[in-house]
C-alpha positions as CSV (number, residue, x, y, z in Angstrom):
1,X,-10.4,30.3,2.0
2,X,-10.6,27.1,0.0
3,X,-6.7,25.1,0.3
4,X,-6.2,25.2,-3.8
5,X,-6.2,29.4,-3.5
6,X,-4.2,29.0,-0.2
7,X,0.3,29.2,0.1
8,X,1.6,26.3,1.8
9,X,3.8,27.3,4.3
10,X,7.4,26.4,4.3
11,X,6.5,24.6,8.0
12,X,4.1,22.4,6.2
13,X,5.0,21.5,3.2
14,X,9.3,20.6,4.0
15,X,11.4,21.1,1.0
16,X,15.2,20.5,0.8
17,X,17.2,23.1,0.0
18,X,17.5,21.6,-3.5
19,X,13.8,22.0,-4.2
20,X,12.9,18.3,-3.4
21,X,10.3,16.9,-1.0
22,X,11.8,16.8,2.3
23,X,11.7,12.8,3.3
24,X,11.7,11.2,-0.2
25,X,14.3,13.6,-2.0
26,X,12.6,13.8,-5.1
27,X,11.8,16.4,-7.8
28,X,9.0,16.3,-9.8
29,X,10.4,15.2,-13.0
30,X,12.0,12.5,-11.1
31,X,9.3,10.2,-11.1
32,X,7.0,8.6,-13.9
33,X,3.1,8.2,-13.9
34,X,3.0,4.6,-13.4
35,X,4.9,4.1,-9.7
36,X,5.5,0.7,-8.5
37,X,6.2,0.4,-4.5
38,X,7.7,-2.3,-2.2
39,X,8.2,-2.2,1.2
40,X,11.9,-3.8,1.2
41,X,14.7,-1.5,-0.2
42,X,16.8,-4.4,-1.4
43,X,13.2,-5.2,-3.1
44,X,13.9,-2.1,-5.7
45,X,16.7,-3.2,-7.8
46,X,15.2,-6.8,-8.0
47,X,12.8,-4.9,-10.0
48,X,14.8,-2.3,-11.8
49,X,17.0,-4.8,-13.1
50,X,13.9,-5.8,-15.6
51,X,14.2,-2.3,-17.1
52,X,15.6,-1.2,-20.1
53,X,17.5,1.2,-18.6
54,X,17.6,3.3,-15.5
55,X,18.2,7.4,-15.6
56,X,17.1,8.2,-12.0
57,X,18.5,6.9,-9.1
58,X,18.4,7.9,-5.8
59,X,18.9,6.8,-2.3
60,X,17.8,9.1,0.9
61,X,17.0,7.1,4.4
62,X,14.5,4.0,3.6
63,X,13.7,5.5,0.4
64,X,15.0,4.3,-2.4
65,X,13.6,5.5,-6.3
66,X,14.8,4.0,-9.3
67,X,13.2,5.8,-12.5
68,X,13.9,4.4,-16.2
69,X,11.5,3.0,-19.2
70,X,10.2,-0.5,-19.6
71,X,8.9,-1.4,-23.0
72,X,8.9,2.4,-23.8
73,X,7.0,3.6,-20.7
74,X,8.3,5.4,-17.9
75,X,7.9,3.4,-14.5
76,X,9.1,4.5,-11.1
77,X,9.9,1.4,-8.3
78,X,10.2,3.3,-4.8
79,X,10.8,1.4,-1.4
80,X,8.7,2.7,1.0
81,X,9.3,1.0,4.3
82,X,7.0,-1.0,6.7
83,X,3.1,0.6,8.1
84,X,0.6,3.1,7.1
85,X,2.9,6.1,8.8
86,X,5.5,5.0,6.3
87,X,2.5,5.3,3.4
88,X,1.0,8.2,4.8
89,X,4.1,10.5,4.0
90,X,5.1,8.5,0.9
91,X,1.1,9.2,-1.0
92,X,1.4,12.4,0.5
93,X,5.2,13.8,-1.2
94,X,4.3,11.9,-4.3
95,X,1.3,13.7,-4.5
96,X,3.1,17.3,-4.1
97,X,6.0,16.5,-7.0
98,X,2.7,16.4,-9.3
99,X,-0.3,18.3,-8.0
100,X,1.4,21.3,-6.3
101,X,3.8,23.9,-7.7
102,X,6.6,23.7,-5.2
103,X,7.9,26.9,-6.2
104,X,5.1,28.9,-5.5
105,X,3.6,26.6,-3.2
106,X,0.2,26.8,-4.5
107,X,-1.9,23.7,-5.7
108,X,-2.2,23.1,-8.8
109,X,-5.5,23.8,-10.9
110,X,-4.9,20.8,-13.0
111,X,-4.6,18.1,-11.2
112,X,-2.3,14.3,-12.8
113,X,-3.7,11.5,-11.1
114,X,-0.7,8.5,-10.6
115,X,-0.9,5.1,-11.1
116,X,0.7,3.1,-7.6
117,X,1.2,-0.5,-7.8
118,X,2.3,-1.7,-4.1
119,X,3.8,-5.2,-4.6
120,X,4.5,-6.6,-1.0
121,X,4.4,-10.5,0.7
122,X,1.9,-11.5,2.9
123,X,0.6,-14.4,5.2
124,X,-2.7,-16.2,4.2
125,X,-5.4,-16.7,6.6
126,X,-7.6,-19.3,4.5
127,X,-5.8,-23.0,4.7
128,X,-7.6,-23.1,0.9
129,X,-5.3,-19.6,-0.6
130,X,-2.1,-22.0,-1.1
131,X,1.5,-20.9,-0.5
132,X,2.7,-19.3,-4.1
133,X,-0.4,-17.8,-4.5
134,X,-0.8,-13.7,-5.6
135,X,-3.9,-12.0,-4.1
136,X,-5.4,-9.1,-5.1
137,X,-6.4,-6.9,-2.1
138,X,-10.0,-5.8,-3.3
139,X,-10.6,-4.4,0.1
140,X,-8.1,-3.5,2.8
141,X,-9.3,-3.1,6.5
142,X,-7.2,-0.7,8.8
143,X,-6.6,-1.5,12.1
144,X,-4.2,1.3,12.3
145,X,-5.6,4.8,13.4
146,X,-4.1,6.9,10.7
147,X,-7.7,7.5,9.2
148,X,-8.5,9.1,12.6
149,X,-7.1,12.2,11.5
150,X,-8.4,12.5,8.0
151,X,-12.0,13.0,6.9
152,X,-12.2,9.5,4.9
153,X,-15.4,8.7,3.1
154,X,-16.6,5.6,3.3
155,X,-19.5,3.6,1.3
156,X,-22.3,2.0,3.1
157,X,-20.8,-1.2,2.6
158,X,-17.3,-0.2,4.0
159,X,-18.7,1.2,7.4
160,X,-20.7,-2.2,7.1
161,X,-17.8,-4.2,7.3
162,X,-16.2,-1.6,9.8
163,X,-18.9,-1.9,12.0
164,X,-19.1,-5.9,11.9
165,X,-15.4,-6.3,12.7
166,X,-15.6,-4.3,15.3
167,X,-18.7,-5.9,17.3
168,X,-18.2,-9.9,15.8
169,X,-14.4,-9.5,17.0
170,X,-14.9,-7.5,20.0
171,X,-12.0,-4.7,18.8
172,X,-11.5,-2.3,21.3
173,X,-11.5,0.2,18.1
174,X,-13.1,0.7,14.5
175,X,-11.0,-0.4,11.9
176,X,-11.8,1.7,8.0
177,X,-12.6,-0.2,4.8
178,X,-11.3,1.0,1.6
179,X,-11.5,0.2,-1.6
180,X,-8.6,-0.1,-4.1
181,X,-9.2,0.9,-7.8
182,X,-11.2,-1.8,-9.8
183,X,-9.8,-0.4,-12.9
184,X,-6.4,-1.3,-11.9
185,X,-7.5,-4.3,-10.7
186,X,-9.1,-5.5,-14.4
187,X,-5.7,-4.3,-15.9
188,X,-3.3,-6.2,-13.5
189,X,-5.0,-8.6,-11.3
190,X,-7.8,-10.2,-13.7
191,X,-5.8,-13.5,-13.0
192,X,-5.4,-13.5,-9.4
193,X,-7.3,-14.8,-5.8
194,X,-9.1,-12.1,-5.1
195,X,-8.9,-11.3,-1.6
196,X,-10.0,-8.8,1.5
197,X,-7.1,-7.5,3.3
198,X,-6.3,-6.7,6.9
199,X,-3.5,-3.8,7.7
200,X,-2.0,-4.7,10.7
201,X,-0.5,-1.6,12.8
202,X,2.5,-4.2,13.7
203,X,4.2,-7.9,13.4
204,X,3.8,-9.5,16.3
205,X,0.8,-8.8,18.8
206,X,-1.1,-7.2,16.4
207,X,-0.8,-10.4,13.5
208,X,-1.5,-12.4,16.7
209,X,1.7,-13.5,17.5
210,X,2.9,-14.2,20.8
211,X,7.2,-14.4,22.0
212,X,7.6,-13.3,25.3
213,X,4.6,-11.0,26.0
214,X,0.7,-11.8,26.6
215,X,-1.7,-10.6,23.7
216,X,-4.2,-8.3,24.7
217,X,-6.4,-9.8,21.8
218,X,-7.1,-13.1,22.3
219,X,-7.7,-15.8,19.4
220,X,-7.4,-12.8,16.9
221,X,-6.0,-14.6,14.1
222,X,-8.6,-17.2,14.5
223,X,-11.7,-14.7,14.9
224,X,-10.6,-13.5,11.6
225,X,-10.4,-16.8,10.0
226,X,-14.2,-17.4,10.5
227,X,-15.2,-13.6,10.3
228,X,-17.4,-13.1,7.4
229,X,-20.0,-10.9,6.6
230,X,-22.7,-11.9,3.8
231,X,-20.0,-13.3,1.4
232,X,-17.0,-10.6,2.7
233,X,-14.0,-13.1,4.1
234,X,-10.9,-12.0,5.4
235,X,-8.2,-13.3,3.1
236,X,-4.3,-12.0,4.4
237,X,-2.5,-9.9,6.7
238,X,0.1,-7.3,5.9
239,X,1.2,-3.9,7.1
240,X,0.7,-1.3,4.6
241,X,-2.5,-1.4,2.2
242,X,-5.4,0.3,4.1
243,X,-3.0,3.1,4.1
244,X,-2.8,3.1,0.6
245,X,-6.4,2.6,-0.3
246,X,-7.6,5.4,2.1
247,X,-4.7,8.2,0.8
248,X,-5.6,6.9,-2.5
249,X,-9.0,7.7,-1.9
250,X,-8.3,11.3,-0.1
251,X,-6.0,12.1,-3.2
252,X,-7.5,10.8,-6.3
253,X,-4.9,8.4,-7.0
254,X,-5.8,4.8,-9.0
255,X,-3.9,2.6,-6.2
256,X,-3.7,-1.4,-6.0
257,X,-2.0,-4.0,-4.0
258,X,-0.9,-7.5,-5.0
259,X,0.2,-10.0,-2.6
260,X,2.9,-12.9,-2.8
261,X,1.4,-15.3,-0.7
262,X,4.2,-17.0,1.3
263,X,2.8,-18.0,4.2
264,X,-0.1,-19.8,5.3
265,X,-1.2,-18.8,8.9
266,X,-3.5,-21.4,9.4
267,X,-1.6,-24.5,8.1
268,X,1.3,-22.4,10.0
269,X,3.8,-23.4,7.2
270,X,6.2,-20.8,5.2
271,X,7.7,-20.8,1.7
272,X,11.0,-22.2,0.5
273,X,10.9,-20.3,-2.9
274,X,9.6,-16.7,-1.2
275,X,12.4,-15.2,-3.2
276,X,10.5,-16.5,-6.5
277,X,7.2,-16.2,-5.7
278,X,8.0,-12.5,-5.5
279,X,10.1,-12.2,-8.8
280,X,7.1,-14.1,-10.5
281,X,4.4,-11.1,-9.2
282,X,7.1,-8.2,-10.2
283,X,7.4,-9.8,-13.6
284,X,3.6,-9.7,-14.2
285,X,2.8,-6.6,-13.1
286,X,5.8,-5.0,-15.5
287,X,4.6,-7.2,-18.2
288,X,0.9,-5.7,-17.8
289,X,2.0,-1.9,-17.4
């Protein structure tokens, strides 16, 4: 029995006893089409506060949603919290408030496709993408295993790049290559270093940081410096775009992720201004909505 003609039982699709998705606390009118994310709570208001006004607020765990028009159109900002598992149930609830009837739990024939923005910081790992900079992630490379349990498509190219990471570097895994949504990228990013993105599946070891314990992974950050394949460099890390990319895929959501550059790995220096940097990006991307 195809899933669109199946019920969704009450054990796999959570609602509160409001109606709302069970970890965001959201309904569906609750949200606009256009959804702008950040990993940061504190990060929402700093972008709310651009809007004209705000008629949806709400504030469940490390979720926070503020809904309300900018320039007459309806935009969403929603914290998400840090890593893929985070963006895994995020992609997933956002995509039941609009392409399932949570009443009847059936999927919907019709199906709206959202617009995500995910506007995050990030650490360069080219000495020449300078501190201030915003990146557009073109590609994001998972080194997370949340794809290992969804049937994710990839293009030649992709499983090229998969495949190449995975013998040049010596991973003990295969990371997944996904693309984000070119579209989005010409309406937001047409200005910006363009950039290849790893998703790290943690801070410290996995970003190749060492405190007190050994890394498993020797010299990662500086295998990944000099990694290229044909002319595919490795730009930035972060924590959350793979994620992204991939659900966007699996769902049939237009998804992109800018970066505020405000480190530089290589040159091992850090921004004074990270605060602006960031408020420069979130202006942009509200001015290009």
């Amino acid at each position: 029995m195809e899933i669109a003609a199946m019920r969704i039982p009450e054990s796999e699709l959570i609602l509160n006893k409001d109606g709302s998705v069970y970890h965001l606390n959201l309904k569906p009118g609750d949200i606009g089409d256009t959804i702008i994310t950040v990993g940061d709570p504190g990060r929402v208001h700093k972008i709310s506060k651009y809007f004209d006004d705000i008629d949806f607020e709400m504030n469940y765990r490390e979720f926070i949603t503020h809904t309300g028009n900018y320039k007459g159109k309806r935009v969403t900002v929603l914290s998400t919290g840090m890593g893929t598992d985070n963006i895994e149930i995020v992609l997933t609830e956002l995509d039941a408030l609009v392409n399932i009837d949570l009443k009847n739990r059936l999927v919907k024939r019709n199906k709206r496709k959202l617009k995500i923005i995910r506007v995050g910081t990030s650490g360069s790992l080219q000495e020449d993408i300078p501190i201030g900079s915003h990146l557009v992630s073109e590609y994001a490379i998972g080194f997370d295993a949340l794809m290992h349990f969804y049937n994710l498509e990839q293009t030649d190219f992709e499983y090229s790049i998969s495949l190449a990471l995975e013998q040049q570097i010596k991973l003990p895994f295969r990371p997944y290559c996904v693309k984000g949504s070119g579209i989005m990228q010409e309406q937001f990013a047409f200005d910006m270093v363009v950039g290849n993105t790893i998703t790290c599946p943690g801070f410290y070891a996995p970003q190749g940081r060492q405190i007190r314990l050994d890394l498993k992974i020797k010299n990662l950050m500086e295998d990944l410096n000099y990694f290229h394949y044909k002319d595919f460099w490795i730009t930035n890390f972060e924590m959350e775009t793979a994620g992204y990319y991939a659900m966007g895929r699996l769902f049939d959501h237009d998804i992109l992720s800018v970066n505020a550059i405000i480190a530089n790995r290589i040159s091992n220096k850090f921004a004074d201004n990270a605060d602006k940097v960031v408020d420069q990006l979130v202006r942009k991307i509200l001015d290009r909505i």
